[in-house]
ZALO-653447 format. One line per field, with one value per atom (N, C-alpha, C, O, CB): x, y, z; residue in one letter; atom name. Coordinates in steps of 0.1 Angstrom, whole numbers, padded with zeros to 4 digits. Glycine has a CB too. Example, Ala and Ser with C-alpha at 12.3 -4.5 7.8 and 13.67 -1.06 7.14 Angstrom:
% residues 2
east: [0132;0123;0132;0142;0113;0128;0137;0129;0134;0141]
north: [-0057;-0045;-0033;-0033;-0045;-0022;-0011;0000;0011;-0006]
up: [0078;0078;0078;0085;0090;0071;0071;0079;0080;0057]
resn: [A;A;A;A;A;S;S;S;S;S]
name: [N;CA;C;O;CB;N;CA;C;O;CB]
***
This chain:
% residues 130
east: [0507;0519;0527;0521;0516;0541;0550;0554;0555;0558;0556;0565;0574;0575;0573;0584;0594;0588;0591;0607;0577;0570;0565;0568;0554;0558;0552;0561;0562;0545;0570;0580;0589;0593;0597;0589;0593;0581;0585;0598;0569;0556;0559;0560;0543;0560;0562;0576;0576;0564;0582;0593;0594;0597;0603;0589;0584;0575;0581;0578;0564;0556;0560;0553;0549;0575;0576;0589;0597;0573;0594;0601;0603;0612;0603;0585;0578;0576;0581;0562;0564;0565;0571;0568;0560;0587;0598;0601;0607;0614;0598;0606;0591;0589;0615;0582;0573;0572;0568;0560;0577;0572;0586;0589;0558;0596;0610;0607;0603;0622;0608;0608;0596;0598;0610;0586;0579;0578;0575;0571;0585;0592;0600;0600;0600;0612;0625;0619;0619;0632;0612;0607;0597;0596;0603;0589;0582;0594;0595;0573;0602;0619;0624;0625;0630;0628;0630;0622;0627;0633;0609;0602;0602;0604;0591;0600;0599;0608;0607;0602;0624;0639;0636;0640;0658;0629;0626;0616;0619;0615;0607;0595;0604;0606;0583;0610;0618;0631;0636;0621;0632;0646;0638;0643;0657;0623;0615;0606;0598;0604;0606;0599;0613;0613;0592;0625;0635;0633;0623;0655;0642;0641;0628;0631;0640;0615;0605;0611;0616;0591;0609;0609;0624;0624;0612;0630;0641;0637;0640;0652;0630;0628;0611;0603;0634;0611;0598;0602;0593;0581;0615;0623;0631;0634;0636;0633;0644;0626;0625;0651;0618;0607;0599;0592;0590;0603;0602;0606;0600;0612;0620;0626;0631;0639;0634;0627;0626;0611;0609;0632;0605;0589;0592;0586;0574;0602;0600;0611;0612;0602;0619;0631;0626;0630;0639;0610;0602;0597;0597;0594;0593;0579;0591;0587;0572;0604;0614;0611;0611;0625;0606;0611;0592;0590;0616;0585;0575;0576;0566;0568;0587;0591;0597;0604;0597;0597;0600;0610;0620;0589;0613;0628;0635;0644;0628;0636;0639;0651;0663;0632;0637;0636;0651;0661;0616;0651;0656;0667;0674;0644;0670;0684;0694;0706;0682;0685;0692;0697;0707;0686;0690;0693;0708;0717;0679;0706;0715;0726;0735;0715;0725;0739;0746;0758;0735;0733;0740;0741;0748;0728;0735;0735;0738;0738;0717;0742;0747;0743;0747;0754;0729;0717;0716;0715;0701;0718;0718;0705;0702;0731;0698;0683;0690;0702;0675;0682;0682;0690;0684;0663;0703;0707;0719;0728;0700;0718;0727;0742;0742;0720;0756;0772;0775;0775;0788;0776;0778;0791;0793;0766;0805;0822;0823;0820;0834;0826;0835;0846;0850;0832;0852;0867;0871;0867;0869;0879;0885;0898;0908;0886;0896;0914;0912;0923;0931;0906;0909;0908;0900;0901;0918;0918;0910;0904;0928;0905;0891;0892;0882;0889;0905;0909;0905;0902;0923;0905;0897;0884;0880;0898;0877;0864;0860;0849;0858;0869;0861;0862;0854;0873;0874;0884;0873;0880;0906;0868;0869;0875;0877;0859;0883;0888;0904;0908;0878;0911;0921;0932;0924;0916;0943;0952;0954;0952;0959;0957;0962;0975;0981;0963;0981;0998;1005;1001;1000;1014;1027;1030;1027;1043;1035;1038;1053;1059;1031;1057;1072;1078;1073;1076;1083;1088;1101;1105;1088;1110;1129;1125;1129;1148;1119;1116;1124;1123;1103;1135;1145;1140;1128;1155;1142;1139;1144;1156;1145;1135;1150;1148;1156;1163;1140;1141;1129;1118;1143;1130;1116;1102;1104;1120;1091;1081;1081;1079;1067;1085;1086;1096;1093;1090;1107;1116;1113;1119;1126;1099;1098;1090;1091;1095;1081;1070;1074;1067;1056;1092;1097;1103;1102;1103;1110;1115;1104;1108;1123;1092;1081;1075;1069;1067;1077;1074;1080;1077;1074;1094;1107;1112;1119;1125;1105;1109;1096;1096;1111;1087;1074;1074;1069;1055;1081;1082;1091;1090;1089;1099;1111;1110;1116;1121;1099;1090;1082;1079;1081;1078;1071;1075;1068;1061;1087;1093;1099;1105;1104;1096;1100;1116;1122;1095]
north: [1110;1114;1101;1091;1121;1099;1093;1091;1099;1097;1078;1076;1084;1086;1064;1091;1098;1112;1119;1098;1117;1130;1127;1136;1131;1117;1116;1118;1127;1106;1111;1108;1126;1134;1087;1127;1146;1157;1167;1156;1155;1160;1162;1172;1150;1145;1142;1150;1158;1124;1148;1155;1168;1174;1154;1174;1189;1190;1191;1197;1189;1189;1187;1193;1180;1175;1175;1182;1176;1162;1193;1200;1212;1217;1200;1218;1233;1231;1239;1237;1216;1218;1218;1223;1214;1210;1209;1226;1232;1196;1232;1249;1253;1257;1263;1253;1260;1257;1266;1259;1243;1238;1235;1224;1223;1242;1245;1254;1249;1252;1268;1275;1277;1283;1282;1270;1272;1265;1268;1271;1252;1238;1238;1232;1228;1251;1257;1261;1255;1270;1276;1280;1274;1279;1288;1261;1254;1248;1249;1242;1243;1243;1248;1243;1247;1261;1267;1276;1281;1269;1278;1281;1272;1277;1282;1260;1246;1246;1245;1234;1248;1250;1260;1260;1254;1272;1285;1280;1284;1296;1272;1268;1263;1269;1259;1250;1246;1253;1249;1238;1263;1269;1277;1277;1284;1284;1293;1282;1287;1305;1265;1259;1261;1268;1243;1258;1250;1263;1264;1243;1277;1286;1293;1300;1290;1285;1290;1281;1285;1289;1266;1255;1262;1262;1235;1264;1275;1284;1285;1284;1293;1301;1302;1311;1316;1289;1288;1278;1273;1285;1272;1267;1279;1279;1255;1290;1303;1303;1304;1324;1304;1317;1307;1310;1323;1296;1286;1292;1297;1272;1289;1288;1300;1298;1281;1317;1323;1328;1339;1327;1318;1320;1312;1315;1313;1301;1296;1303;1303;1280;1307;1319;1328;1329;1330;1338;1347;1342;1350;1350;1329;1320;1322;1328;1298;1317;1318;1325;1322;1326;1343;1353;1355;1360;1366;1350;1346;1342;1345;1341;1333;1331;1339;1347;1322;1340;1351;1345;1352;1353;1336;1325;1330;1335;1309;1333;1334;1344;1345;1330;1354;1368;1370;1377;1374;1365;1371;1361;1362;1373;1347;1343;1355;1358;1328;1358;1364;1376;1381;1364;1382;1396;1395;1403;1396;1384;1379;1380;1387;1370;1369;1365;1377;1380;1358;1384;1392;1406;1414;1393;1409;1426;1426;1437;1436;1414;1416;1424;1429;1421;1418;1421;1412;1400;1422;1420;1410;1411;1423;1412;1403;1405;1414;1415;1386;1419;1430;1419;1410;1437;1424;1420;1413;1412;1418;1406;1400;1411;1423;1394;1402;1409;1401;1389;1405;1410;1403;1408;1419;1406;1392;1396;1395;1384;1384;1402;1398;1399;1410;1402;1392;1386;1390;1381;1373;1400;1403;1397;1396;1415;1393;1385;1373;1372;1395;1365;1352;1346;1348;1347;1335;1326;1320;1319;1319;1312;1308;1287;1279;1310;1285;1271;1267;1256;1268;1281;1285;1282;1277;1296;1286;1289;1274;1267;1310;1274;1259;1244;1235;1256;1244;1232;1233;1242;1237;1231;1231;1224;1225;1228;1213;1199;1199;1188;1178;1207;1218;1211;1212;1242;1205;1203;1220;1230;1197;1220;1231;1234;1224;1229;1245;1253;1246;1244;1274;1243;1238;1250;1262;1237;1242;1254;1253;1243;1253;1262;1265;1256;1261;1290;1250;1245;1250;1248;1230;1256;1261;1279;1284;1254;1287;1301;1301;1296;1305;1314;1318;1324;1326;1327;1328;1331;1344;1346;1322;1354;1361;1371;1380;1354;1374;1385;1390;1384;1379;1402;1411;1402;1390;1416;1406;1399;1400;1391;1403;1415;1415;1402;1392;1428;1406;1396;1377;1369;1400;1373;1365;1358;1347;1366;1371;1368;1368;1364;1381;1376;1370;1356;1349;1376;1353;1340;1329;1319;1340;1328;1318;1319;1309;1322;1330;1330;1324;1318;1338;1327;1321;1303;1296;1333;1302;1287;1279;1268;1284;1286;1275;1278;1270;1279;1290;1287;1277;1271;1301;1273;1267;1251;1242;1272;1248;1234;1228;1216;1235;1242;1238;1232;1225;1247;1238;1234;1220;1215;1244;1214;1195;1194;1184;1190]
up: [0282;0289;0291;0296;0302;0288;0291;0304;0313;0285;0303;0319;0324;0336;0320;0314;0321;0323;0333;0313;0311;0313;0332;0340;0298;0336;0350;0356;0364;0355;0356;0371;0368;0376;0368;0356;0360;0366;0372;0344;0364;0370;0384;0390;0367;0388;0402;0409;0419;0403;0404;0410;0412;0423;0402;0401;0403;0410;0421;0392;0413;0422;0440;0449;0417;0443;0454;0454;0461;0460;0446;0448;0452;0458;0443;0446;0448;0462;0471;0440;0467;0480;0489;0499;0484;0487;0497;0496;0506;0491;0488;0493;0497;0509;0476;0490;0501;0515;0522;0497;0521;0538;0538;0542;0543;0534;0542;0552;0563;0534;0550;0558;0572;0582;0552;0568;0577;0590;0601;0573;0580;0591;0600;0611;0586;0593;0600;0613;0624;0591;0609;0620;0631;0642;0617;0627;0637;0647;0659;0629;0638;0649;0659;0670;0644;0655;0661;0674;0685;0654;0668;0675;0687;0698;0669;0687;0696;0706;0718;0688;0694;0710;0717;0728;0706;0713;0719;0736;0748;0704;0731;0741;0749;0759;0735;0746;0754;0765;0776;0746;0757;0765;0780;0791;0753;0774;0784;0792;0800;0775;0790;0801;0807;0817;0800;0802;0815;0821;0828;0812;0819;0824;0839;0848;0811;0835;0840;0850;0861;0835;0845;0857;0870;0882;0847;0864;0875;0881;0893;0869;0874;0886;0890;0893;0883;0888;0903;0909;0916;0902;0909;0922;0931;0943;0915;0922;0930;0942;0954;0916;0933;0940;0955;0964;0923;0949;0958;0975;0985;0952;0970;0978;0984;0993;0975;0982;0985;0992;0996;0979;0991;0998;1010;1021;0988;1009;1022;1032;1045;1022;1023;1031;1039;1051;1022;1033;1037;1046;1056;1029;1047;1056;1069;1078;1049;1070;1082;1096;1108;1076;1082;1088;1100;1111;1073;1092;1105;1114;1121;1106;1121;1135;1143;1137;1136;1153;1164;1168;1167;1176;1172;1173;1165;1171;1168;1145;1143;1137;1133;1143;1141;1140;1154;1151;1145;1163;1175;1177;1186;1187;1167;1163;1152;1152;1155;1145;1135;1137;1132;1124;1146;1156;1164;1165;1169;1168;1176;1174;1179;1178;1159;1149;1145;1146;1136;1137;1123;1130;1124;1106;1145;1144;1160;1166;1138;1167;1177;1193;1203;1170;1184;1199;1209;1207;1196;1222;1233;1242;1246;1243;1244;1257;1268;1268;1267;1276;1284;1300;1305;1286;1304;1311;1311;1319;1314;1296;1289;1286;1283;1275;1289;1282;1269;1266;1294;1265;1251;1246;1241;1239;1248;1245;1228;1224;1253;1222;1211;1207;1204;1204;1207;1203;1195;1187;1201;1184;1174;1171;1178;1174;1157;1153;1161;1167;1160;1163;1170;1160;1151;1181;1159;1147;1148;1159;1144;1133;1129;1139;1140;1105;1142;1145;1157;1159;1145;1171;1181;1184;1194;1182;1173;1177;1165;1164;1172;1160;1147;1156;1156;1128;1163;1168;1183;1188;1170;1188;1206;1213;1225;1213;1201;1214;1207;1206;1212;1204;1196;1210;1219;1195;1215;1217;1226;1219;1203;1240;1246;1240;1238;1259;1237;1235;1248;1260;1237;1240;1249;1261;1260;1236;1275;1285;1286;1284;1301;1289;1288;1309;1319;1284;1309;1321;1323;1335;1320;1315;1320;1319;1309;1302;1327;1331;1342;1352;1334;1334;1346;1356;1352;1343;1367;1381;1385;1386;1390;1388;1391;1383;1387;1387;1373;1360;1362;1366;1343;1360;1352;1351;1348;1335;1352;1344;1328;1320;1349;1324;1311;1306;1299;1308;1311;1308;1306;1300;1319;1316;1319;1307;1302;1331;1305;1298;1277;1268;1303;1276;1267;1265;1255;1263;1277;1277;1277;1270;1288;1282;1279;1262;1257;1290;1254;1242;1234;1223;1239;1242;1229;1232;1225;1232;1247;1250;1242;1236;1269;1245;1239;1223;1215;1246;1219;1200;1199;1189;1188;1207;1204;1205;1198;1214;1215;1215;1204;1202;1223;1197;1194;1176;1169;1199;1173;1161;1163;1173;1156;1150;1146;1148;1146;1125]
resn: [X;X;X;X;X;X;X;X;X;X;X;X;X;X;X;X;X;X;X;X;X;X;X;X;X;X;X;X;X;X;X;X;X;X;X;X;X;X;X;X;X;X;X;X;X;X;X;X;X;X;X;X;X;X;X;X;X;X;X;X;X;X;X;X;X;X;X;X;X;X;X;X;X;X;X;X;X;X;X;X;X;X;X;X;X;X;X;X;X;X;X;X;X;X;X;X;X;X;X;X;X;X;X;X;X;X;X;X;X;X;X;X;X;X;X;X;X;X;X;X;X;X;X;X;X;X;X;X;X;X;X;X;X;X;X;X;X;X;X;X;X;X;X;X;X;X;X;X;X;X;X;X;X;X;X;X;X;X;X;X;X;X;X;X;X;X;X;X;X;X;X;X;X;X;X;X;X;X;X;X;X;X;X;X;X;X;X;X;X;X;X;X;X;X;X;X;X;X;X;X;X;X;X;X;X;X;X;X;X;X;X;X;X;X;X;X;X;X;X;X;X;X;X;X;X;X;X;X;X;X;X;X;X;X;X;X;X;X;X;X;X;X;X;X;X;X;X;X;X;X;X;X;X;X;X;X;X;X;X;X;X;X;X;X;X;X;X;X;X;X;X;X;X;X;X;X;X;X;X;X;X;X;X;X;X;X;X;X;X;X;X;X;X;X;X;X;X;X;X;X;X;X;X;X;X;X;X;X;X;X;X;X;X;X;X;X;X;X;X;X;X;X;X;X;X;X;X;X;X;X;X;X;X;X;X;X;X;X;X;X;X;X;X;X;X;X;X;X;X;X;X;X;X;X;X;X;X;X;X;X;X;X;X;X;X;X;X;X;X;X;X;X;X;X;X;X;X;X;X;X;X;X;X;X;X;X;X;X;X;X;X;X;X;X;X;X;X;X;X;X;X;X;X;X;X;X;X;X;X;X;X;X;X;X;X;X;X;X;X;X;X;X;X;X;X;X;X;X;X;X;X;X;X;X;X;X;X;X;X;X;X;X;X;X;X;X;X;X;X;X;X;X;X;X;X;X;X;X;X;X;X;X;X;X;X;X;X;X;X;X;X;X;X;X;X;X;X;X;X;X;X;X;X;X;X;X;X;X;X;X;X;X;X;X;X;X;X;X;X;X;X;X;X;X;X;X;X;X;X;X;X;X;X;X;X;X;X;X;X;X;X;X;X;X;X;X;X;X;X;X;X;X;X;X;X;X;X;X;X;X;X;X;X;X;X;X;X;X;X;X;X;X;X;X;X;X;X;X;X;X;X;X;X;X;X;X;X;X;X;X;X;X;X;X;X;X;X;X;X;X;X;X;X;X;X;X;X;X;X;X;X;X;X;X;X;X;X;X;X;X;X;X;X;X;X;X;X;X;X;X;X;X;X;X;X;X;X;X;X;X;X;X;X;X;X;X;X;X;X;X;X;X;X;X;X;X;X;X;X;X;X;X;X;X;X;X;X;X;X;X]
name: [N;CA;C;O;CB;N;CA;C;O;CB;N;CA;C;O;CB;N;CA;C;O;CB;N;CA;C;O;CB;N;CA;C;O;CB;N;CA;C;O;CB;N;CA;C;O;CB;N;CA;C;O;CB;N;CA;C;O;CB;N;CA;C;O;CB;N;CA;C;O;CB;N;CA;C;O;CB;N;CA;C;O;CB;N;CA;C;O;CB;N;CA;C;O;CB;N;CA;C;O;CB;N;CA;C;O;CB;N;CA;C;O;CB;N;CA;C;O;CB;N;CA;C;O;CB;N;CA;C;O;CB;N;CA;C;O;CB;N;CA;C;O;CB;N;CA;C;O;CB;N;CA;C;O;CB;N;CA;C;O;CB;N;CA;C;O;CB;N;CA;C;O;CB;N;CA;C;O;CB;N;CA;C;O;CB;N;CA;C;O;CB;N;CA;C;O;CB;N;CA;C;O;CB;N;CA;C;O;CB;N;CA;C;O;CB;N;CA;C;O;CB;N;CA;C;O;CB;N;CA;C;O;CB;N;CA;C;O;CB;N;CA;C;O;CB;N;CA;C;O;CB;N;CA;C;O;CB;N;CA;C;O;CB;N;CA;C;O;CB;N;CA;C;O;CB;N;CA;C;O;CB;N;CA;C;O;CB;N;CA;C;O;CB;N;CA;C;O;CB;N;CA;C;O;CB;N;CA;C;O;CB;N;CA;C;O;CB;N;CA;C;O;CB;N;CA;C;O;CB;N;CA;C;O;CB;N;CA;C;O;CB;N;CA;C;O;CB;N;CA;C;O;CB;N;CA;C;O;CB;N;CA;C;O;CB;N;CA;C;O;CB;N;CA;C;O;CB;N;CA;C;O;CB;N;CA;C;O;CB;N;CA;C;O;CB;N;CA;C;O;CB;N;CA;C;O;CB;N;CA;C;O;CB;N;CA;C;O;CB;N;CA;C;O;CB;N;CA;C;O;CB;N;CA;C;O;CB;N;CA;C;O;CB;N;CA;C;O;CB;N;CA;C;O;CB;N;CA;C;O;CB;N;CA;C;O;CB;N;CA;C;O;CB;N;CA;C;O;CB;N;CA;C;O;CB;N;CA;C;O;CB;N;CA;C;O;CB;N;CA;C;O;CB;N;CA;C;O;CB;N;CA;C;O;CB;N;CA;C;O;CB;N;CA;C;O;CB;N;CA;C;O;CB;N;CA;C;O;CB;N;CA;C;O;CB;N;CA;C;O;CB;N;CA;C;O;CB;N;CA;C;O;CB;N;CA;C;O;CB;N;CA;C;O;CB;N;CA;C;O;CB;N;CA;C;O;CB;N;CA;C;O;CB;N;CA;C;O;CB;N;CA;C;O;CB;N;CA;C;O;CB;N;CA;C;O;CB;N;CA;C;O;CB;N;CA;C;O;CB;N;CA;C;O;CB;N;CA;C;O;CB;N;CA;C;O;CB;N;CA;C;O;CB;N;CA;C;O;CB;N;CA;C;O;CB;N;CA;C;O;CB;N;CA;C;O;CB;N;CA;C;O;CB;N;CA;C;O;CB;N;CA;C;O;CB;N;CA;C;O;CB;N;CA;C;O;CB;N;CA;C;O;CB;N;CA;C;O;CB;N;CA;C;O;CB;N;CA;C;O;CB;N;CA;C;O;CB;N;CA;C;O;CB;N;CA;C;O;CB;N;CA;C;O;CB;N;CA;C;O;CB;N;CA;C;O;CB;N;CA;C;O;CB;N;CA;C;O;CB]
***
């Protein structure tokens, strides 16, 4: 056999095998990004499951139990008044150290209370513009 007869042997030979261990290669590939996509995935949600076990674990406190009562459903202990405020702006209840409203000081004398109690509205809007 000739030199060039070999080096075409050779060639053929790593040509059959490059198509036979293509595809199998491919799919070792892919298979692999697959593994990878279902660790990250897992590793997620056994941080969710985590953190909804210790959400659960919460709900074992009696403190807890009877803040959230409190909060979310507006249960008061026995003896307790419990006010709720509707429509109060959120700057009230967020602010506590919130600057008092201007008081009106020039209230005519002499008028209605109705009357009185428009004129303190319209003197303290009137202060209160730049």
């Amino acid at each position: 056999m000739t030199k060039g007869g070999r080096t075409l042997a050779v060639a053929t030979v790593l040509l059959l095998l490059g198509i036979t261990l293509a595809p199998p290669l491919q799919r070792y590939f892919t298979q692999r990004a697959q593994i990878n996509a279902l660790n990250a995935q897992l590793h997620d949600s056994q941080g969710t499951l985590q953190k909804a076990a210790q959400d659960l674990a919460k709900w074992d406190d009696p403190a807890f139990v009877a803040a959230q009562a409190r909060s979310r459903l507006h249960y008061v202990y026995p003896g307790e008044r419990q006010y709720i405020v509707l429509g109060a702006p959120d700057s009230i209840t967020k602010e506590p150290n919130a600057p008092a409203a201007p008081i009106a000081d020039n209230i005519p004398t002499g008028l209605p209370w109705y009357n009185k109690v428009v004129a303190s509205i319209t003197t303290t809007n009137l202060m209160q513009k730049p």
